[in-house]
N, CA, C and O of each residue as an XYZ file, in Angstrom:
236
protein
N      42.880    -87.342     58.765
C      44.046    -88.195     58.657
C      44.031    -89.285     59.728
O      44.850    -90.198     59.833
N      42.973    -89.049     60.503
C      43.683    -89.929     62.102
C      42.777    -91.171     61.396
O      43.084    -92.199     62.000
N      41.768    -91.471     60.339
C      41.197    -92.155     60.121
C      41.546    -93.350     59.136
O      41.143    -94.499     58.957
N      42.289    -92.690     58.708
C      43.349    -93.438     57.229
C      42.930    -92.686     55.758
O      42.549    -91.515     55.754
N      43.016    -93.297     54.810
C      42.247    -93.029     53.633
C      41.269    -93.736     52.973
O      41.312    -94.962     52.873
N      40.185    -92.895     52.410
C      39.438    -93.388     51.924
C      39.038    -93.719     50.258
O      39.119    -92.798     49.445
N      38.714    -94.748     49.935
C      38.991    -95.108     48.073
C      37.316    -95.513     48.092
O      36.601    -96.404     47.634
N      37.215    -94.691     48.643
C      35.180    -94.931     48.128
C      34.988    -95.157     46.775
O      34.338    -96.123     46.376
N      35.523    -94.310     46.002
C      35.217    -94.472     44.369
C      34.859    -93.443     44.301
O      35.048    -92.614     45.192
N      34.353    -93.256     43.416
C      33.384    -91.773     42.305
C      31.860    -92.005     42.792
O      31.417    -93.148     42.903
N      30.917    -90.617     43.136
C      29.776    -91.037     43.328
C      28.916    -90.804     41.905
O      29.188    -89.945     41.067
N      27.810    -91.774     41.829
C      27.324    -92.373     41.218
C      26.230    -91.086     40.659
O      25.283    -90.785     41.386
N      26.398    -90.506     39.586
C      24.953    -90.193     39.407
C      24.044    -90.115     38.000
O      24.415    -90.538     36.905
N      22.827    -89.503     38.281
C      21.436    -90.095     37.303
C      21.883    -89.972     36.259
O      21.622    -91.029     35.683
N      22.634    -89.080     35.334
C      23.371    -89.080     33.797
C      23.791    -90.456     33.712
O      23.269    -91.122     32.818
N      24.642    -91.020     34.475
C      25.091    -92.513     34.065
C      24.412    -93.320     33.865
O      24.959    -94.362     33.504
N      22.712    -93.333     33.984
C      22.433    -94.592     34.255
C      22.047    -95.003     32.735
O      22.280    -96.101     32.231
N      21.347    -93.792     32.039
C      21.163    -93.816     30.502
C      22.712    -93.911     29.685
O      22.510    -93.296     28.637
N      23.789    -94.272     29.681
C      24.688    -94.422     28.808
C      24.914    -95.667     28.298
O      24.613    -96.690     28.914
N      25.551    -95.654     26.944
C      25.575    -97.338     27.084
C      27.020    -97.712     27.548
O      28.092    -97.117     27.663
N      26.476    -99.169     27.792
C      28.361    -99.378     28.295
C      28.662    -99.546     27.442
O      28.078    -99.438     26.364
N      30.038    -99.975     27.773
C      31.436    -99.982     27.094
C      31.359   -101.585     26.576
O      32.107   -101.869     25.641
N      30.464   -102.696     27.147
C      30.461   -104.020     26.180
C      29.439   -104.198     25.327
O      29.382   -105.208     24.625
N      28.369   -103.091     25.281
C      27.712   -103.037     23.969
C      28.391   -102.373     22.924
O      28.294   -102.754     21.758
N      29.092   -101.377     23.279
C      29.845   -100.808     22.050
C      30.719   -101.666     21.549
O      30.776   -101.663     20.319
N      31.597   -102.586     22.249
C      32.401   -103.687     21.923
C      32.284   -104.424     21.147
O      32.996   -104.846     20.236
N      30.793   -104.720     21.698
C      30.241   -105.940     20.488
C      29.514   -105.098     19.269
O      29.207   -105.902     18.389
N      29.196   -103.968     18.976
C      28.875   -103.422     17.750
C      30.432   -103.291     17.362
O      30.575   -104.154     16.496
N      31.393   -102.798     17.515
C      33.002   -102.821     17.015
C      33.027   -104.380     16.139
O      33.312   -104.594     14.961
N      32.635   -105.270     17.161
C      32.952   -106.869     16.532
C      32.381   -107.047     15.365
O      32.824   -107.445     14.288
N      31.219   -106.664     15.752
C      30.377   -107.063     14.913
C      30.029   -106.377     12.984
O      29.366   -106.657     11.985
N      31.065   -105.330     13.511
C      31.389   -104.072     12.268
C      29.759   -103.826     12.314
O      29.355   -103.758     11.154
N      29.150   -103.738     12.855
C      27.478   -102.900     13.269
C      27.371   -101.387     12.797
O      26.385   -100.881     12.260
N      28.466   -100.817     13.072
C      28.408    -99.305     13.273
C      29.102    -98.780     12.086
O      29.303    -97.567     12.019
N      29.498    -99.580     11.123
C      29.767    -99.160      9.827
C      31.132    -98.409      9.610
O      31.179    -97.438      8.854
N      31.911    -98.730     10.078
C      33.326    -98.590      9.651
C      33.915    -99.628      8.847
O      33.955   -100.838      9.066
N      34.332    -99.010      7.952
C      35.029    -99.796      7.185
C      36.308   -100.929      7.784
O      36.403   -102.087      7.378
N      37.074   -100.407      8.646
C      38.136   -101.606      9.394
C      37.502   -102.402      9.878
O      37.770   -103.571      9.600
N      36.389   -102.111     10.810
C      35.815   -102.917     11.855
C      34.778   -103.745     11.594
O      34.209   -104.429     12.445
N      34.315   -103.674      9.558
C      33.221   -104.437      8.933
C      34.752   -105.369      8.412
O      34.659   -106.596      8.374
N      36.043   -104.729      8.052
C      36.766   -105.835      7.659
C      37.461   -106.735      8.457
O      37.644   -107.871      8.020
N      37.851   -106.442      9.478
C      38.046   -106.819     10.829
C      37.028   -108.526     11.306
O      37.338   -109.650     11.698
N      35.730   -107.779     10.959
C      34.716   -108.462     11.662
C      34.662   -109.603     10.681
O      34.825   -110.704     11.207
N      34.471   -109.601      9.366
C      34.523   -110.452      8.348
C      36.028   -111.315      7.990
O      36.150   -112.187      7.130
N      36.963   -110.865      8.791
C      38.361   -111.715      9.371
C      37.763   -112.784     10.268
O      37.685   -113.948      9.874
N      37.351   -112.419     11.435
C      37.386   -113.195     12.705
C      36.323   -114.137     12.000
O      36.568   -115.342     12.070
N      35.270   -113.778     11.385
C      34.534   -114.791     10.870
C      34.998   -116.334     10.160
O      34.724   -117.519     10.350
N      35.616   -115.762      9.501
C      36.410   -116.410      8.606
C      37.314   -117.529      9.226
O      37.418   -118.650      8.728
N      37.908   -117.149     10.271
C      38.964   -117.753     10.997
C      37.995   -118.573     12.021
O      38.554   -119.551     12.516
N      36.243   -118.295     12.554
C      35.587   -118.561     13.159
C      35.210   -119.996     12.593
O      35.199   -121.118     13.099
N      34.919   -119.520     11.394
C      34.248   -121.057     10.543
C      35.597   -121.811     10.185
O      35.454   -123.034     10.161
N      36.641   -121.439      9.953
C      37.672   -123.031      9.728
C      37.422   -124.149     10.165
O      36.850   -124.157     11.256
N      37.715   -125.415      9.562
C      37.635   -126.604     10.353
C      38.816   -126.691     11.442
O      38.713   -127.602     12.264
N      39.590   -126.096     11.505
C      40.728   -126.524     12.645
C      40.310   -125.096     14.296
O      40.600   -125.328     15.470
N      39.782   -124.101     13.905
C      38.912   -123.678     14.846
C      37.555   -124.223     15.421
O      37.263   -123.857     16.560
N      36.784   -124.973     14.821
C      35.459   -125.377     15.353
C      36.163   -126.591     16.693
O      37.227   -127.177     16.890
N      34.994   -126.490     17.271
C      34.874   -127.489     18.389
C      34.432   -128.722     17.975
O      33.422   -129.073     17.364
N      35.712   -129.525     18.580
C      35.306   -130.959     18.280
C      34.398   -131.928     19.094
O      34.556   -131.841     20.312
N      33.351   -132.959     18.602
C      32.412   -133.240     18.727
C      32.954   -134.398     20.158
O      32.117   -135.076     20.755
């Protein structure tokens, strides 16, 4: 206690290093990759709304 507290974090070990993260799974979700039905209809939304002419970037 006479030292204060410490917020080191969690220690780190060798199981973690093989996992995937959490923004590859993200982008298979986006991408409806992983074959769910919401997240292939989902993904084929944002598309959609991706290609409009009032979403694209103007030149």
């Amino acid at each position: 206690m006479m030292h204060g507290i410490n917020f080191g974090g969690k220690k780190k070990s060798a199981d973690d290093t093989d996992k995937v993260k959490t923004k590859a799974r993200k982008k298979a979700y986006h991408t409806g990759a992983h074959n769910s039905g919401a997240a292939r209809h989902k993904a084929e939304i944002r598309q959609r709304v991706k290609n409009r002419a009032s979403q694209r970037k103007k030149k």
